[in-house]
N, C-alpha and C positions, 0 to 999 in steps of 0.2 A: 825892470825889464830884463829876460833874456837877451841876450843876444852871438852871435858867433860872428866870428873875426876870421875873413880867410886872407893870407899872404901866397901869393905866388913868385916865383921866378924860375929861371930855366937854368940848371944845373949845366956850367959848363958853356954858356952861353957866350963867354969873349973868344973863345978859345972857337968854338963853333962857328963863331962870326967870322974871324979870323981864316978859318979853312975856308968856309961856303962863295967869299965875295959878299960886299957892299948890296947888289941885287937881288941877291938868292936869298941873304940874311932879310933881307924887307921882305920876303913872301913868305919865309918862315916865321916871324914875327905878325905878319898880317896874318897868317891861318892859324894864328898860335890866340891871336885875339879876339879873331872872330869864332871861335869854338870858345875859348873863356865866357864871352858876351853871354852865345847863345845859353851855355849851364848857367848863368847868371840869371837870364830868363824864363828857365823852368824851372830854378826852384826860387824864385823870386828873392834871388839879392839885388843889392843895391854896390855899383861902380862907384868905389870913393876917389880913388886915382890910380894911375898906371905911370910906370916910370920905365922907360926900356923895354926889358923883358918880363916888370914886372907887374901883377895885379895888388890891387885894396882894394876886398869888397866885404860888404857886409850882409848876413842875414838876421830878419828879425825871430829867429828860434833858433834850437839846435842843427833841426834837420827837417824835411821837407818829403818824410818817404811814409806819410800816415800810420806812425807807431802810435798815436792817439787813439786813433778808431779798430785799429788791432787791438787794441789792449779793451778798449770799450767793452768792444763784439764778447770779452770774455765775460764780462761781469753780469753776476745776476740781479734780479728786480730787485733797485733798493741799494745795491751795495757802489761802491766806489772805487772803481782799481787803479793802480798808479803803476809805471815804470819804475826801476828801482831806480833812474835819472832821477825825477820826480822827488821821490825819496832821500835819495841823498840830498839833494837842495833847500830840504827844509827841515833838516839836521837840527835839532834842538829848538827846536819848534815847539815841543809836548803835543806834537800831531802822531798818533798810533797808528801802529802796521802791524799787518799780517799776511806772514810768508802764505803765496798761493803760487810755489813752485816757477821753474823755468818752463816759457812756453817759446813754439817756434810758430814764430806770427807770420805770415806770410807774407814776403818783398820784404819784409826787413829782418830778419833772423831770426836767433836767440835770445830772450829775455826775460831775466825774474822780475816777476810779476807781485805785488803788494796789493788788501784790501786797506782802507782805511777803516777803522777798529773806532768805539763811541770814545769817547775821553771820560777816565775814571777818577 
């Protein structure tokens, strides 16, 4: 299984605390968590704990911005295209590629693009 690992904390946060007050630091903390949550729940990770000012959370892929079906939309009947992500991952595999250039997929940038090749 893939998976990504996010860490958060708030650069400067004692120091922060320190200036704002005890009060001020809790509401900035509290909008600081409740904006974490909610990106939490649109690309569906999962809160593994929080300690102060900071987050563990996990998702279950890289990313959540349908570079899948961008990459798809390009392939023709028949063929199979991967992310150069993809590719790297199964690095000495004896699985074949073939360069089909950098394309700019739309919502999520630039990316070379791979067909999978028969095995010879």
């Amino acid at each position: 299984m893939l998976a990504t690992v996010l860490f958060t904390d708030i650069v400067g946060s004692s120091e922060r605390a320190a200036e704002l007050g005890d009060r001020a630091w809790h509401d900035v903390l509290d909008r600081h968590r409740s904006l974490v949550r909610r990106q939490l729940v649109r690309f569906r990770g999962r809160e593994l704990d929080t300690a102060g000012d900071g987050f563990f959370a996990s998702f279950d892929g890289p990313a959540r911005f349908h570079t899948g079906a961008r990459v798809a939309a390009l392939a023709d009947a028949g063929e199979v295209l991967v992310s150069s992500t993809v590719r790297d991952l199964v690095a000495g595999s004896r699985i074949g590629f073939e360069g089909r250039g950098t394309h700019d997929l739309k919502g999520v940038g630039e990316w070379r693009v791979y067909a999978l090749v028969p095995e010879t």
